[in-house]
N, CA, C and O atoms as a GROMACS GRO file, in nm:
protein
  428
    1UNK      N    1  -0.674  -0.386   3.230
    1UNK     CA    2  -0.641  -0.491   3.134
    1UNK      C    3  -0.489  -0.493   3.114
    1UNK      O    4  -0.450  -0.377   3.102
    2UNK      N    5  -0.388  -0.584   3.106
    2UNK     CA    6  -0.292  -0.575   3.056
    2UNK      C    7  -0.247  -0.621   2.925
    2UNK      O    8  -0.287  -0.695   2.835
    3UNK      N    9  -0.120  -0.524   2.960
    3UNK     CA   10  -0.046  -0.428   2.849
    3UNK      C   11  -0.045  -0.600   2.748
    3UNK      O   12  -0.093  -0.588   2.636
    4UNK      N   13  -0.021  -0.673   2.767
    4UNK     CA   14  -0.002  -0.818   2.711
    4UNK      C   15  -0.064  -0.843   2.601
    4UNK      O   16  -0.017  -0.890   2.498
    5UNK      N   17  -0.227  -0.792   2.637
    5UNK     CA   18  -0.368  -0.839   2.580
    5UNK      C   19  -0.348  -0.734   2.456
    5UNK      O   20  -0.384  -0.763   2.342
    6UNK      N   21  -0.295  -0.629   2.484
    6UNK     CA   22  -0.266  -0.514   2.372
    6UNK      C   23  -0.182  -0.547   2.245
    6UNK      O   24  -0.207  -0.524   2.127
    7UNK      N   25  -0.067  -0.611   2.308
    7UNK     CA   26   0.018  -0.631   2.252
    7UNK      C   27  -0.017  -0.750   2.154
    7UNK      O   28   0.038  -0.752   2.045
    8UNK      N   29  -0.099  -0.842   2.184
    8UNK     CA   30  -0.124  -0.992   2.158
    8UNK      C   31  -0.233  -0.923   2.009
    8UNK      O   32  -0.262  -0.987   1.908
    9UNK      N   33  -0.273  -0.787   2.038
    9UNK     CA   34  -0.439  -0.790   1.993
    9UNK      C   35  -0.324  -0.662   1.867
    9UNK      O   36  -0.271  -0.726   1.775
   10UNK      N   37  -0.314  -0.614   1.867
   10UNK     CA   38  -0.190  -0.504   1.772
   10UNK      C   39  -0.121  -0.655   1.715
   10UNK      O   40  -0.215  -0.677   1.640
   11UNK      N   41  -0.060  -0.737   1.700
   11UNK     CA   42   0.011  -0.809   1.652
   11UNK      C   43  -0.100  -0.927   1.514
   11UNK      O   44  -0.096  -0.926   1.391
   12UNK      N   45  -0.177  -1.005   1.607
   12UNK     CA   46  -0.284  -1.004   1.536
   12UNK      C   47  -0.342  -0.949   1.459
   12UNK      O   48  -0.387  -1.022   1.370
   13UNK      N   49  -0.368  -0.823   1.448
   13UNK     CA   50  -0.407  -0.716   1.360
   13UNK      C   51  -0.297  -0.674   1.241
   13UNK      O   52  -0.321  -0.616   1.136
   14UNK      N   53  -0.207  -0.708   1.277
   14UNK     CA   54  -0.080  -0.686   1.193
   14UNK      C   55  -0.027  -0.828   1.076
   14UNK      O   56   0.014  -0.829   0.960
   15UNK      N   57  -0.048  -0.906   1.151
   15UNK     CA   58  -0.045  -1.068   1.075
   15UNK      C   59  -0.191  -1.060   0.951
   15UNK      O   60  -0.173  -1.081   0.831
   16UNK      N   61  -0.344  -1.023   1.018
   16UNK     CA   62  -0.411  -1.015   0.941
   16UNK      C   63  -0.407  -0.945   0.830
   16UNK      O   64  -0.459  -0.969   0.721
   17UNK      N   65  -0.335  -0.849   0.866
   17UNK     CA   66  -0.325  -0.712   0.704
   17UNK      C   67  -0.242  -0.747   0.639
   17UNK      O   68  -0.257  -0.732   0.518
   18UNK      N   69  -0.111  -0.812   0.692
   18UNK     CA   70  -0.013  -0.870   0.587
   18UNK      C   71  -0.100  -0.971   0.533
   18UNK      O   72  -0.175  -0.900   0.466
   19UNK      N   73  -0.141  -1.089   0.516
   19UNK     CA   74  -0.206  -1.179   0.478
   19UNK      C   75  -0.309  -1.152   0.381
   19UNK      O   76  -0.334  -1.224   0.284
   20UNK      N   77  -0.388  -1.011   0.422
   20UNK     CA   78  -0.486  -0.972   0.284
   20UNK      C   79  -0.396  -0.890   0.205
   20UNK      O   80  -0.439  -0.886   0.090
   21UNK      N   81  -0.281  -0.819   0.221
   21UNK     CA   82  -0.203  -0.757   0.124
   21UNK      C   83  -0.120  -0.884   0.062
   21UNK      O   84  -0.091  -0.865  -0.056
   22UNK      N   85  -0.090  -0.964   0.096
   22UNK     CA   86  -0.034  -1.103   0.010
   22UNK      C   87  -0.135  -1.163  -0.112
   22UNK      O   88  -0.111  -1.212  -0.222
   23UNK      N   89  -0.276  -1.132  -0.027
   23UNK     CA   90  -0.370  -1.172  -0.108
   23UNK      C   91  -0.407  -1.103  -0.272
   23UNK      O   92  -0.446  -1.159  -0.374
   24UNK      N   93  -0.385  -1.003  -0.251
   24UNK     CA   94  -0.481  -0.866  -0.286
   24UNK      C   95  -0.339  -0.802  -0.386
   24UNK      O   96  -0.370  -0.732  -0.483
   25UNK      N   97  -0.208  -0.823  -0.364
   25UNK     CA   98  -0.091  -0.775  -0.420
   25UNK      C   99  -0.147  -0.784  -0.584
   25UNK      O  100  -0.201  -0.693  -0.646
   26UNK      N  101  -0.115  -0.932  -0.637
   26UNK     CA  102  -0.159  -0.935  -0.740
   26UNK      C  103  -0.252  -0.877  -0.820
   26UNK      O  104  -0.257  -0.924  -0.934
   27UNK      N  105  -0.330  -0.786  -0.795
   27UNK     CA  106  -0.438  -0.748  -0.902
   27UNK      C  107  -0.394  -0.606  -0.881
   27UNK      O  108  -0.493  -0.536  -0.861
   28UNK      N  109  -0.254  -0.522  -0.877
   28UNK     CA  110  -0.276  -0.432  -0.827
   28UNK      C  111  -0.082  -0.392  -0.961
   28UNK      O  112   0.016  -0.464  -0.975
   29UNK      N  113  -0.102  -0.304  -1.001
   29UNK     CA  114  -0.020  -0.233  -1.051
   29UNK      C  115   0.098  -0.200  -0.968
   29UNK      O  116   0.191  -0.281  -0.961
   30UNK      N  117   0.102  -0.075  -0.896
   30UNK     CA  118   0.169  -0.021  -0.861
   30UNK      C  119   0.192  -0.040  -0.698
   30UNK      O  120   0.109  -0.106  -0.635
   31UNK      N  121   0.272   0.003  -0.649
   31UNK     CA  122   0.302  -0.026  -0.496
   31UNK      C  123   0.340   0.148  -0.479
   31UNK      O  124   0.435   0.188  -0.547
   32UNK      N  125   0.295   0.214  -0.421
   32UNK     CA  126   0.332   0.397  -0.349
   32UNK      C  127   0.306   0.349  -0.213
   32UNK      O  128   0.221   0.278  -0.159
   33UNK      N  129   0.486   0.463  -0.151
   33UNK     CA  130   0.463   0.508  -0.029
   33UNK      C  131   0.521   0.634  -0.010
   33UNK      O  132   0.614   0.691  -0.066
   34UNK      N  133   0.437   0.669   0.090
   34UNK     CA  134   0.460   0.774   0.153
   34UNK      C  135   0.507   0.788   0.271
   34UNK      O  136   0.561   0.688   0.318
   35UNK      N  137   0.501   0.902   0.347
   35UNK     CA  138   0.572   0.929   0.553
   35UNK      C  139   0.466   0.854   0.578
   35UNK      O  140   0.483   0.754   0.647
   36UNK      N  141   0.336   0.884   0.527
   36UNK     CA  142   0.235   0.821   0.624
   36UNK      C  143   0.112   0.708   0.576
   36UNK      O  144  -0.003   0.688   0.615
   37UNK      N  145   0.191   0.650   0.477
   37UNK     CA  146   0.061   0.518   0.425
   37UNK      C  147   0.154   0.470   0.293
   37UNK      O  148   0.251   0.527   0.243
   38UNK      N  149   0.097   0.363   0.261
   38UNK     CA  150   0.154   0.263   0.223
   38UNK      C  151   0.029   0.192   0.126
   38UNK      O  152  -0.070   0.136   0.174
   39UNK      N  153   0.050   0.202   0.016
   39UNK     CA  154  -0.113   0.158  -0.065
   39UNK      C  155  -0.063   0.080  -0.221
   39UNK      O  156   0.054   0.052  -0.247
   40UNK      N  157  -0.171   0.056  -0.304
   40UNK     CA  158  -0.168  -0.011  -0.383
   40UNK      C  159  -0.288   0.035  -0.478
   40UNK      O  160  -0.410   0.044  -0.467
   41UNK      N  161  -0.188   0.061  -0.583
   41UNK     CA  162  -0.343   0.088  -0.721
   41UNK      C  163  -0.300   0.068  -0.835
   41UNK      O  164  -0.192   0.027  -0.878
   42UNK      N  165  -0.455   0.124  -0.915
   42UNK     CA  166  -0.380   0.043  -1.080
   42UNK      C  167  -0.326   0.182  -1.136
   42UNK      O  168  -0.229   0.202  -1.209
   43UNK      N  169  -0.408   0.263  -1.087
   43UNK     CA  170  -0.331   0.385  -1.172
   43UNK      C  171  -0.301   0.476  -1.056
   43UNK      O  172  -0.365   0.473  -0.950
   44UNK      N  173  -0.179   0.574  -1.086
   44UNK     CA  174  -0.110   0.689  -1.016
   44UNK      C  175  -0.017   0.823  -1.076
   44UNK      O  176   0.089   0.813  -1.137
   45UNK      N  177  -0.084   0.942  -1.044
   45UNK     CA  178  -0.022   1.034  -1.142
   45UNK      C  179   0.011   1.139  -1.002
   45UNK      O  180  -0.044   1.180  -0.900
   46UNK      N  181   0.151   1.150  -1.084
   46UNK     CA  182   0.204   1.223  -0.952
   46UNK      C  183   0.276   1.363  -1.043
   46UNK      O  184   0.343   1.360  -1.146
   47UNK      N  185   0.234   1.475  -0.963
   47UNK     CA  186   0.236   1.577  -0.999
   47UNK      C  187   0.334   1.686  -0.883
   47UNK      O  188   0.294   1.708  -0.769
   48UNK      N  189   0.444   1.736  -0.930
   48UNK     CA  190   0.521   1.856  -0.798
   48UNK      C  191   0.451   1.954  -0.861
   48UNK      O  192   0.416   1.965  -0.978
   49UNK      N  193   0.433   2.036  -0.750
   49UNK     CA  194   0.408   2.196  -0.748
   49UNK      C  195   0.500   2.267  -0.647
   49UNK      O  196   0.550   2.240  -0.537
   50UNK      N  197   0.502   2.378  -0.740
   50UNK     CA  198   0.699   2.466  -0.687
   50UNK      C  199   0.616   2.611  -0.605
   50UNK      O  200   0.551   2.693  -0.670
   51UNK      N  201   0.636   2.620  -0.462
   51UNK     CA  202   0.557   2.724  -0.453
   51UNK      C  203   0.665   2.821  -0.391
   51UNK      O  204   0.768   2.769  -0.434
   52UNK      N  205   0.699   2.912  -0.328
   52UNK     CA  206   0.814   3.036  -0.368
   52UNK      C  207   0.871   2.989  -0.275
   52UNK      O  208   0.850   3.093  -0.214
   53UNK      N  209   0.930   2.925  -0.198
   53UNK     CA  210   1.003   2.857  -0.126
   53UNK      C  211   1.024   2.707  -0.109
   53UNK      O  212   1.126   2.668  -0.051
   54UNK      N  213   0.958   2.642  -0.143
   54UNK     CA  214   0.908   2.470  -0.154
   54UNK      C  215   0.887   2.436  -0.249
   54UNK      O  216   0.858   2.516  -0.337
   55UNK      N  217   0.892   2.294  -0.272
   55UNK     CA  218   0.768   2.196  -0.342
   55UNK      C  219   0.680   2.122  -0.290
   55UNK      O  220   0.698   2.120  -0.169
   56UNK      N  221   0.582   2.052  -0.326
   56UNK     CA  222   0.561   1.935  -0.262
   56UNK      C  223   0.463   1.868  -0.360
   56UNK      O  224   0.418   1.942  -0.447
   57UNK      N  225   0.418   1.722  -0.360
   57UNK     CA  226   0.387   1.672  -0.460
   57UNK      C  227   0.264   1.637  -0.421
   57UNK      O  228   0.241   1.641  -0.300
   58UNK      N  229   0.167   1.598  -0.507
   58UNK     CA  230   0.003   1.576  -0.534
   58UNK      C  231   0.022   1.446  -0.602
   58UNK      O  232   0.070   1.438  -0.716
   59UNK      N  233  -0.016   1.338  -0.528
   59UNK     CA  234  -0.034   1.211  -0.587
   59UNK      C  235  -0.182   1.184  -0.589
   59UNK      O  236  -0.253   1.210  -0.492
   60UNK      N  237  -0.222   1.137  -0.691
   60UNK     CA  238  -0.387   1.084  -0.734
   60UNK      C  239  -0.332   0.974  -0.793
   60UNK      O  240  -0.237   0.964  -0.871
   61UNK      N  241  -0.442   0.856  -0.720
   61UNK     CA  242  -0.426   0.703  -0.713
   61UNK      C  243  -0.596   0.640  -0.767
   61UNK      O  244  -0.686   0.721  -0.744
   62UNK      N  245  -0.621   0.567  -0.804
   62UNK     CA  246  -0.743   0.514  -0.855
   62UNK      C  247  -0.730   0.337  -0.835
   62UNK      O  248  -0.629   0.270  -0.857
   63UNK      N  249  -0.830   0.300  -0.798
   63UNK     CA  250  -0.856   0.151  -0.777
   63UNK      C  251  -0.740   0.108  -0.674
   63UNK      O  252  -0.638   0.046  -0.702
   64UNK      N  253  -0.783   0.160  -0.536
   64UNK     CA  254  -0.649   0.165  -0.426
   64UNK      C  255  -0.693   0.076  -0.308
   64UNK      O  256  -0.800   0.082  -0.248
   65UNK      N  257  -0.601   0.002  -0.287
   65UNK     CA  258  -0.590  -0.072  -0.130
   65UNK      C  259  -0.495  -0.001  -0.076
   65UNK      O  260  -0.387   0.030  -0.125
   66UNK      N  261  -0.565   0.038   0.086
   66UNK     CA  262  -0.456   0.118   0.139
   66UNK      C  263  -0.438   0.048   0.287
   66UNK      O  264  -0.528   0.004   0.358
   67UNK      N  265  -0.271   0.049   0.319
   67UNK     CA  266  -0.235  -0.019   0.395
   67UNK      C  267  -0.247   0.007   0.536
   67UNK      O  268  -0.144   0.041   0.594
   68UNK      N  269  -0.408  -0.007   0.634
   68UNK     CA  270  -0.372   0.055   0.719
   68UNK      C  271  -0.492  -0.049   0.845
   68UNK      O  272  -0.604  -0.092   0.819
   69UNK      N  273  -0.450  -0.055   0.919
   69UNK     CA  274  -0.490  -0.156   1.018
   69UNK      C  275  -0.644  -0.124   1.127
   69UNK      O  276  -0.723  -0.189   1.196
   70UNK      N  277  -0.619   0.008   1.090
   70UNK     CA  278  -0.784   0.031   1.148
   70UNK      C  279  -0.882   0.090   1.067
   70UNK      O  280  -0.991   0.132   1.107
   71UNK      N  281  -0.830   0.094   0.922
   71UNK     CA  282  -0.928   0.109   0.841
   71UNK      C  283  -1.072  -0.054   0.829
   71UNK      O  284  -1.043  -0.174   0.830
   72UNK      N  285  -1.157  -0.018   0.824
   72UNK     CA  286  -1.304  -0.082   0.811
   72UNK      C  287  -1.284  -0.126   0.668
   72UNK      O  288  -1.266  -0.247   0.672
   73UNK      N  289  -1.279  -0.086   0.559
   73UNK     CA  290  -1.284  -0.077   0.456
   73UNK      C  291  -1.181  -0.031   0.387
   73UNK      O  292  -1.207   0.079   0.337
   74UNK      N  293  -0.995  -0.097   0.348
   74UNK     CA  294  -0.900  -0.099   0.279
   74UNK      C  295  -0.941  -0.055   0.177
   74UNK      O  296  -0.891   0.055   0.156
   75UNK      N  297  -1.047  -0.105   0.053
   75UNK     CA  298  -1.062  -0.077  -0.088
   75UNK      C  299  -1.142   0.046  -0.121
   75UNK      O  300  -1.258   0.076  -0.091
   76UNK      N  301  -1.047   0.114  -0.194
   76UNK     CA  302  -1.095   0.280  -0.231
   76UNK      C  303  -1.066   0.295  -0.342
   76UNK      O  304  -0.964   0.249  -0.393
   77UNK      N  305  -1.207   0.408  -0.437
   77UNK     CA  306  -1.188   0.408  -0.549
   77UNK      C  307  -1.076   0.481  -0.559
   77UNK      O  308  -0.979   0.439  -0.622
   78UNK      N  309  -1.078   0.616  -0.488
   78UNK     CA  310  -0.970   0.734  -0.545
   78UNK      C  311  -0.877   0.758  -0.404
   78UNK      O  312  -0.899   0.691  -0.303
   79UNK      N  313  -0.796   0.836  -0.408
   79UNK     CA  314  -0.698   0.886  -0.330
   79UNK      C  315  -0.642   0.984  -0.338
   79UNK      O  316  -0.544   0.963  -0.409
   80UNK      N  317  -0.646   1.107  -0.298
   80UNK     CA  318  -0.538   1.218  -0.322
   80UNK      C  319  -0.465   1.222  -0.195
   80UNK      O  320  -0.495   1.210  -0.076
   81UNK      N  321  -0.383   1.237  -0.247
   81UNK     CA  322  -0.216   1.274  -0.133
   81UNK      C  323  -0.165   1.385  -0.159
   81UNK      O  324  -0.109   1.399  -0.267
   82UNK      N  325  -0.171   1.498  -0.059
   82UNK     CA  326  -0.039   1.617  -0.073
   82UNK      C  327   0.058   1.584   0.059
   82UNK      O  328   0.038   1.534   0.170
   83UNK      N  329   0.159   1.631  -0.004
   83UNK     CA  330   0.281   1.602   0.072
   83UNK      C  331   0.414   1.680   0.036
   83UNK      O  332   0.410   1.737  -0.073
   84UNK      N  333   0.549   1.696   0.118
   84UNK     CA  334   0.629   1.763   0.099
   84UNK      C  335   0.777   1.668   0.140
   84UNK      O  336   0.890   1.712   0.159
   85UNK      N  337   0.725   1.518   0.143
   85UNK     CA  338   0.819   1.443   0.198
   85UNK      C  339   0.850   1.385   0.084
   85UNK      O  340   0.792   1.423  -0.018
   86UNK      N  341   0.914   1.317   0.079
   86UNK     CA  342   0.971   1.137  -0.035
   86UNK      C  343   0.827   1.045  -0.070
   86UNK      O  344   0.756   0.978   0.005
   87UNK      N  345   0.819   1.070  -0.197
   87UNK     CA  346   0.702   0.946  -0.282
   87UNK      C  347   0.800   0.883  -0.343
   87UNK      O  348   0.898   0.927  -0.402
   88UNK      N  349   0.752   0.738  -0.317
   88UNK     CA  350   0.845   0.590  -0.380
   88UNK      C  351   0.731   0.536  -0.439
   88UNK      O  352   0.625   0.510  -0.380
   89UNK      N  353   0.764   0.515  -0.586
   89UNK     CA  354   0.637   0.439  -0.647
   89UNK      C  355   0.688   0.348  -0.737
   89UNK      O  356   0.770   0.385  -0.821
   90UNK      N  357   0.652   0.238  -0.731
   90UNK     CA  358   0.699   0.119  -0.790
   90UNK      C  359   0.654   0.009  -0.885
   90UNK      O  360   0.610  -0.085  -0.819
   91UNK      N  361   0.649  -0.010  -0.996
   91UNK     CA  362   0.561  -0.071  -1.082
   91UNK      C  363   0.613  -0.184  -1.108
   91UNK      O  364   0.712  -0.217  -1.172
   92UNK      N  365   0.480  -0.281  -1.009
   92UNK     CA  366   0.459  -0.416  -1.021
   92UNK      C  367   0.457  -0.488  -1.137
   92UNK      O  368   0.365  -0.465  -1.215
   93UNK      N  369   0.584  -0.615  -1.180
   93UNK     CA  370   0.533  -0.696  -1.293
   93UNK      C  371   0.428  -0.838  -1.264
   93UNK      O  372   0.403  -0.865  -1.146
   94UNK      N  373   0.388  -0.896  -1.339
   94UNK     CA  374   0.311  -1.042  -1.313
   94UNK      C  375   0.395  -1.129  -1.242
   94UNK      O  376   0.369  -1.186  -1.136
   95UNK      N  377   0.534  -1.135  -1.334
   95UNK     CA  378   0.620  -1.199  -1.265
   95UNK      C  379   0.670  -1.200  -1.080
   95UNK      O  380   0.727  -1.291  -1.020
   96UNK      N  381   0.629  -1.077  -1.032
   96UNK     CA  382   0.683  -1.051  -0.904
   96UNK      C  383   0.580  -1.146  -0.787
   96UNK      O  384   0.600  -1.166  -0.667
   97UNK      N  385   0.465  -1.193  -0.875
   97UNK     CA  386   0.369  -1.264  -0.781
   97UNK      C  387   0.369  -1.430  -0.865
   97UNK      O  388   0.261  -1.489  -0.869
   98UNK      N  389   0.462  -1.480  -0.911
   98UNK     CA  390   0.513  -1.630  -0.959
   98UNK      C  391   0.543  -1.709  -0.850
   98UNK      O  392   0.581  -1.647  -0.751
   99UNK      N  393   0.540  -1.780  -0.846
   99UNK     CA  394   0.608  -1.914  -0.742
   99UNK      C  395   0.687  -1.984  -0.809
   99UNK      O  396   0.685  -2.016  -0.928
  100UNK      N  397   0.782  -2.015  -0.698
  100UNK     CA  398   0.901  -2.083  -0.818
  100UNK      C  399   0.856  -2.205  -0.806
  100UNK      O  400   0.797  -2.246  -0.706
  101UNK      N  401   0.887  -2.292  -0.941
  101UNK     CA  402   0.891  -2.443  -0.962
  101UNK      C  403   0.822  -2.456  -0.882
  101UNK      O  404   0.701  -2.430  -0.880
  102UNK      N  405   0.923  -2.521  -0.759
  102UNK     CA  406   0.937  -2.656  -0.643
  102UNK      C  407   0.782  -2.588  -0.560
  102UNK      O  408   0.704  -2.654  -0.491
  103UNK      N  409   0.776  -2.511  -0.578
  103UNK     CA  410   0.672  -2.430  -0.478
  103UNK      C  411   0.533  -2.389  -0.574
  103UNK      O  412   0.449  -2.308  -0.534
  104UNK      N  413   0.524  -2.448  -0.686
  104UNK     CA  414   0.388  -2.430  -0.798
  104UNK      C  415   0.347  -2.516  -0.717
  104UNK      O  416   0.411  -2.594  -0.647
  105UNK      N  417   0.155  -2.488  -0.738
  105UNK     CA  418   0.069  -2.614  -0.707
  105UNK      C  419   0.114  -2.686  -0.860
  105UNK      O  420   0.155  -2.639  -0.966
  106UNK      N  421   0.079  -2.838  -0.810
  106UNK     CA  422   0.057  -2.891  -0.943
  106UNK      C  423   0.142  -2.897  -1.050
  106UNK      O  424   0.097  -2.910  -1.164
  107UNK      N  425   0.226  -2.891  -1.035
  107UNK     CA  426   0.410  -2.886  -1.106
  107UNK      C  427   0.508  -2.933  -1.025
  107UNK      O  428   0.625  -2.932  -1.063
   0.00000   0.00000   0.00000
């Protein structure tokens, strides 16, 4: 098969997940990422633990879409994450999913 059909079929798959995360943004609090996923929930409690040389942090997520292209099923109740890399977590307002004016339906 060629490499083409791969490429055509990975890209596709990539257009589709952006499109349900455009969808799906709005009902969702927070935006966390990590080295290795990229998700969405309403609640997130993030916790470091110092162990005699390191840290690394324990994130627990609840009511989560997680961003990932061969998952079957994106929507998950819970989530735990350990990790020792960079957590970025970001709290979504209403406002961030507005349309301006010229671009309202119906206005």
């Amino acid at each position: 098969m060629d490499d083409d059909v791969f490429d055509d079929f990975d890209r596709e798959l990539e257009l589709a997940l952006y499109r349900e995360y455009r969808d799906v943004v709005g009902q969702f609090q927070y935006v966390i990422e990590t080295e290795r996923r990229f998700y969405l929930a309403n609640e997130v409690n993030v916790v470091r633990h110092d162990t005699e040389h390191d840290f690394y942090f324990e994130l627990t997520m609840k009511d989560v879409w997680v961003w990932d292209i061969y998952r079957a099923d994106r929507f998950v109740t819970s989530v735990r994450v350990l990790t020792f890399k960079d957590v970025n977590i970001e709290e979504l307002s209403p406002r961030d999913f507005e349309l301006p004016e010229d671009l309202s339906l119906g206005k």
